[in-house]
N, C-alpha and C positions, 0 to 999 in steps of 0.2 A: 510643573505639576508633580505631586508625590501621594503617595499608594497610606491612605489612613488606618485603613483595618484589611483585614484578610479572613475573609470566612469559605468554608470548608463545609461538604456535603457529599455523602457515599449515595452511590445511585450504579445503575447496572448499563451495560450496553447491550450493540446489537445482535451479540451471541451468543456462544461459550469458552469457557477455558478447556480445551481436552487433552488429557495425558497421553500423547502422542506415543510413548514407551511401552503403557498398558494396551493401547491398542492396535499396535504395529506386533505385539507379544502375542496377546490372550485375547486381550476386549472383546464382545461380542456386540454387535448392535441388535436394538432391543427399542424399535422405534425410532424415537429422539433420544434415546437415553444408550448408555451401554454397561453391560454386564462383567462385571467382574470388577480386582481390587486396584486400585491404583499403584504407581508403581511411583512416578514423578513426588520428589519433596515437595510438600504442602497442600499434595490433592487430596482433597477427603473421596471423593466419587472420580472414577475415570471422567465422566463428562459433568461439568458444574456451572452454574448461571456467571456471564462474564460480569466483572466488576469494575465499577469510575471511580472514581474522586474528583470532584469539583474544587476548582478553586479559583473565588472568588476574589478582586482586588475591589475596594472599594476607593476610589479616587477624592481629591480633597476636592473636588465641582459636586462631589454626590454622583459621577456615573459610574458604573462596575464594568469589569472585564473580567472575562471568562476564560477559562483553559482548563477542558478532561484529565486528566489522569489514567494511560485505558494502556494496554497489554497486548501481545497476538495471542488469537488463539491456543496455540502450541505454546505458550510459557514455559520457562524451568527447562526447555532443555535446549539444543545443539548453542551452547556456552550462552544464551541467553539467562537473563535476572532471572531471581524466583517468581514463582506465582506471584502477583501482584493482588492481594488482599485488604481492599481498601481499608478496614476498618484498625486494621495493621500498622499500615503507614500515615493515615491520617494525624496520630500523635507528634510523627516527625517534624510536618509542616508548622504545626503549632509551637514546639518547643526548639526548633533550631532555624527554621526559614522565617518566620512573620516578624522577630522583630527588625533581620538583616533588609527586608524588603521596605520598611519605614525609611530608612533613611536615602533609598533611591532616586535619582532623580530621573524624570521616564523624557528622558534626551536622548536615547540610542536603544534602540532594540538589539543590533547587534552586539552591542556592547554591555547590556544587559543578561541576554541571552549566551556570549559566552562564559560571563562570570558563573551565571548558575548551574549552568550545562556542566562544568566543573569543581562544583562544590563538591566539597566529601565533609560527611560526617566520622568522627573518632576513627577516623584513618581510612575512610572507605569511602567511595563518591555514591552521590547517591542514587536511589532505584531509578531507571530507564523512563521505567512509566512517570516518577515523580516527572524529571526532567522534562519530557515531552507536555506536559499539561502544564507546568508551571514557565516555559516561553511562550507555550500559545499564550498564554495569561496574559506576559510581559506583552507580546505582539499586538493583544488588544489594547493595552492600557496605553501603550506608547500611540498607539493608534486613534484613541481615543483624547487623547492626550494635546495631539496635534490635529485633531480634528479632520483625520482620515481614512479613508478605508485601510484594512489592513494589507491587502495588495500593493499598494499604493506607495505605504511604509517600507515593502519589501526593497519595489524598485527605486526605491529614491537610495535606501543604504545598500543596495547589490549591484546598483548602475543597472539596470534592467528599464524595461518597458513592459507597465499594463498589456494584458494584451486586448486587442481590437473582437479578437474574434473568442469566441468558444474552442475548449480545448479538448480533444475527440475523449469520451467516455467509454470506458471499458467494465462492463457488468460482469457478476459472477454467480454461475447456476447452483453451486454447491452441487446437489447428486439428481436434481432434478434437474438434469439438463435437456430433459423437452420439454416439460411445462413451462419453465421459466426461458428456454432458447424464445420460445415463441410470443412470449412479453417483450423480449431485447429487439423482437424483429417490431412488434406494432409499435414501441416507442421510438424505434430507428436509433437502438444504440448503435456507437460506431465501430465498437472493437465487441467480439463474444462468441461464447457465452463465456469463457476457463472451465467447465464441463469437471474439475475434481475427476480425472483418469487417474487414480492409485493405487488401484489396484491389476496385476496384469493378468492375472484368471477370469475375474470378472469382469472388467471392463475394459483393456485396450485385447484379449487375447494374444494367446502366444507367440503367435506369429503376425500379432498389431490388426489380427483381418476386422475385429468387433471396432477399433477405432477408426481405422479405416469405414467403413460401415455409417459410423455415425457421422463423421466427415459426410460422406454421400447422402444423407438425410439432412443432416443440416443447412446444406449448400441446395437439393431439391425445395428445403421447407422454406427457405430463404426468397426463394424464384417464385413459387408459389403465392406466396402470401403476405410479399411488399406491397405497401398501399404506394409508397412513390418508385417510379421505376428509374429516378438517378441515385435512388438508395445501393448504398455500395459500404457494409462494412468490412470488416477485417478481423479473421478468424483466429482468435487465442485459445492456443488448448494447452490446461497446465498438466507435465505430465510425470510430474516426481519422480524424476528417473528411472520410470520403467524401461525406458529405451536402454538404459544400461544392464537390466534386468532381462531383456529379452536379446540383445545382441551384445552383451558383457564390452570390449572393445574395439569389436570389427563397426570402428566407424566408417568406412567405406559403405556395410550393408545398412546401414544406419540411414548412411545420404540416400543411397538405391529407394529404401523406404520412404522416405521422406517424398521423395519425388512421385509415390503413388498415392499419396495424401494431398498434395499440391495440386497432381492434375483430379481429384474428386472435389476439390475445393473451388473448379472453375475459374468465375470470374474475380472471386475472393481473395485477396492476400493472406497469407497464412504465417501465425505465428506458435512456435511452441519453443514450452517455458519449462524448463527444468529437462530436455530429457536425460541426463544423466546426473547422477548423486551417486557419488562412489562411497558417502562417507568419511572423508577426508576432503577440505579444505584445496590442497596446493593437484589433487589426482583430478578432482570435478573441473576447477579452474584451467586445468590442463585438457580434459577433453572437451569443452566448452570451446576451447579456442582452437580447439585440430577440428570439431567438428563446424565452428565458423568459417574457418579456410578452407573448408572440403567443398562447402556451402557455394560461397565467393567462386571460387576456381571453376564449378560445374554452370555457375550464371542461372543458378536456382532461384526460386522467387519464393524464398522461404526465412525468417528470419528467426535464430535462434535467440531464446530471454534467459538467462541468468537472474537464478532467485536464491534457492540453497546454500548455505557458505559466504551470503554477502548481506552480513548483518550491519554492517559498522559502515562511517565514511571511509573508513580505511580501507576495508574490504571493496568497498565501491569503486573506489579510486586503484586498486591491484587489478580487480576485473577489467576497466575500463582502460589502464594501461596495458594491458595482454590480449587484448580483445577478445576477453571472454562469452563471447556473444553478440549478438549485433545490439542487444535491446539488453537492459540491467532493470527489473525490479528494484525501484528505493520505498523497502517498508518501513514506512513513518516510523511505527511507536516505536522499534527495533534504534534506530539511532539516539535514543534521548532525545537532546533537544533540536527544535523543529527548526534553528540555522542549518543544524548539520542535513537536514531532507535541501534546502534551498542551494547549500555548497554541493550535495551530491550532484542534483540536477545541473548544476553548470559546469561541472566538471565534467560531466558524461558530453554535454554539448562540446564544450572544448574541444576533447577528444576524438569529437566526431563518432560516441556511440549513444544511439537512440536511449535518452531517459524514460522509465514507465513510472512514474510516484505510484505506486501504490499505498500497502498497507494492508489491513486487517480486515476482518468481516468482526473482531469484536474491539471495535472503534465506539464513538459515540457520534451525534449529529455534532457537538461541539469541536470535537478534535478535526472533524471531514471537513467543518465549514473553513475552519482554519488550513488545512491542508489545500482547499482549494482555492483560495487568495493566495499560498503560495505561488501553487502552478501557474494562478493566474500572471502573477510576476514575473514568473521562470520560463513558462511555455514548453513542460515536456512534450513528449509524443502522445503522452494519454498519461488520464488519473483513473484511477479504480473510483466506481461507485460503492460507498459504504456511507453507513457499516451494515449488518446485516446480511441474509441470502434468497432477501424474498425477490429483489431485484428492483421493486415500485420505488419503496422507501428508498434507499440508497440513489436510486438515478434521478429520483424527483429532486433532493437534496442536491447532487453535483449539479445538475442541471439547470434548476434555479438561483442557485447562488449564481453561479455564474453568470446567469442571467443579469440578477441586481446587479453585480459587479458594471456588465458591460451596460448597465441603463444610467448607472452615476457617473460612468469614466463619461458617457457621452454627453450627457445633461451640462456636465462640467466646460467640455469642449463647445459646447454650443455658446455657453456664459460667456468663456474668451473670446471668443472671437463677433460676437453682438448678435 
């Protein structure tokens, strides 16, 4: 089977692009929207509607396969591509990718997906975003190709196994995190809310007592207002390094803290993500890993995520060699192409530390569906619900896919065996 035409379509996701630089500076919010001038190359507005690119394969049976082209939020900066501008990039696909993908033959996804994942254009490889939307693409086609789910593809070329069960779902509140906490409880997500704590005046306080706080409300609102009562999720707060902001490197008081958050957190397992960002690479990855062994040694029931600093499989693969964490965020669109999300995740299992797939809240339904026939191949610890921060859309979409997934693996098994 081989790929006949390629068509291409700019469309938007499920959030924004914000210039992280202008508003960690000056930005003021101002609603949805924020005030002042941009700072990041290629923002015209500190906050702007996020942007796709589709890209369409059209197959010689007449089926198409699909794969987004989508960005994180935070573009353009800590060594990530520029702004991804669909209308920008779009010409690339057309004058340097469509005629190379004619002569393909869709026999290997892996083997497809490495070659593109390392294209370069006139001495430069190309944008992340491209990457990432143009294997999901390959992933369908091959998959369609062979007249299979794209999970399915995954584990036959990864040596993996579908998985049987549902993989726990991890929702995010953005700054509404009691409106939306209380959606994650009546859907019974299993990992929540990430609660966006980044700032430490307003919202974790100085001395962490306001996060603390919402820990204790959370974990009450929780008890309260479970419709099932063997409903048991597991509590992720992202916390962009304020932990380093409020105890700089007295990681000893750090764990002391942690441990008054753990016990407000009850019967709830508790996980937090990022609490240090020194800014540096090789300083964050280093307290990441003192404050995992502080963790370990005390027989705490608390597990530190690594997010900041680990863009790349490369990066994924030094954290997870150093034990930078117990739990590693693998953000999708950040890797290029969607092998390198599949190699993260098994490498982190190898290693014996907890894979989290995540990703973006400005994802699209296309790129999430794909990302979740990963997992489903792979079997992290949890995938982020996206894209979005309303919380419905995002978990309805992980949710259900997942769903179909496990209703064809099963149909299939029932076939075999009469």
């Amino acid at each position: 089977m081989k790929i006949i035409d390629v068509v291409t379509s700019c469309g938007k996701t499920g959030f924004f692009f914000d210039d992280q630089k202008a508003i960690k500076k000056h930005a003021k919010a101002d609603g949805n929207f924020y005030i002042g001038e941009p700072i990041t190359a290629g923002f015209n507005h500190v906050r702007q509607a996020g942007e796709s690119l589709s890209i369409q394969l059209i197959l010689e049976d007449g089926q198409i396969a699909l794969g987004d082209c989508v960005a994180v939020q935070y573009s353009g900066c800590g060594g990530r591509d520029p702004l991804f501008i669909a209308k920008d990039f779009e010409p690339i696909v057309h004058e340097h990718i469509k005629d190379l993908l004619f002569d393909e033959e869709l026999d290997s996804f892996k083997r497809l997906a490495e070659k593109y994942d390392h294209l370069h254009i006139d001495g430069k490889r190309i944008h992340t975003a491209l990457r990432y939307g143009l294997t999901q693409a390959l992933l369908d086609a091959v998959a369609k190709a062979q007249h299979l789910q794209m999970a399915e593809v995954v584990a036959k070329e990864y040596g993996t196994e579908v998985s049987t069960e549902m993989i726990p779902i991890f929702s995010q509140s953005g700054d509404a995190r009691y409106d939306n906490a209380d959606k994650m409880i009546l859907k019974e997500t299993s990992v929540l809310p990430h609660g966006l704590f980044n700032h430490v005046e307003d919202k974790v306080g100085f001395k962490g007592e306001k996060l603390l706080a919402y820990v204790q409300w959370l974990k009450n609102r929780i008890d309260t207002h479970k419709q099932n009562p063997e409903y048991q999720p597991a509590i992720h707060l992202d916390l962009y390094g304020t932990m380093g902001l409020i105890f700089e490197e007295d990681f000893e008081a750090m764990v002391e803290y942690f441990k008054t958050l753990r016990e407000a957190s009850g019967p709830y397992r508790l996980r937090l993500e990022g609490p240090v960002d020194y800014d540096d690479q090789e300083k964050t990855m280093n307290g990441l890993s003192i404050l995992t062994r502080l963790i370990d040694a005390a027989d705490l029931d608390v597990q530190i995520v690594a997010d900041e600093w680990c863009n790349t499989l490369e990066d994924i693969k030094r954290f997870a060699d150093e034990k930078a964490g117990h739990m590693i965020q693998i953000k999708t669109p950040d890797l290029g192409g969607i092998q390198n999300v599949i190699e993260a995740v098994l490498y982190c299992k190898d290693k014996g530390v907890g894979a989290y797939q995540g990703g973006s809240c400005n994802e699209s339904d296309v790129s999430a569906k794909a990302c979740v026939h990963c997992a489903m191949a792979t079997q992290p610890c949890q995938i982020l619900a996206k894209p979005g921060m309303g919380v419905d859309e995002g978990f309805m979409l992980a949710f259900n896919e997942m769903q179909r997934i496990l209703a064809v693996q099963s149909a299939k098994q029932r076939r075999r065996h009469g």
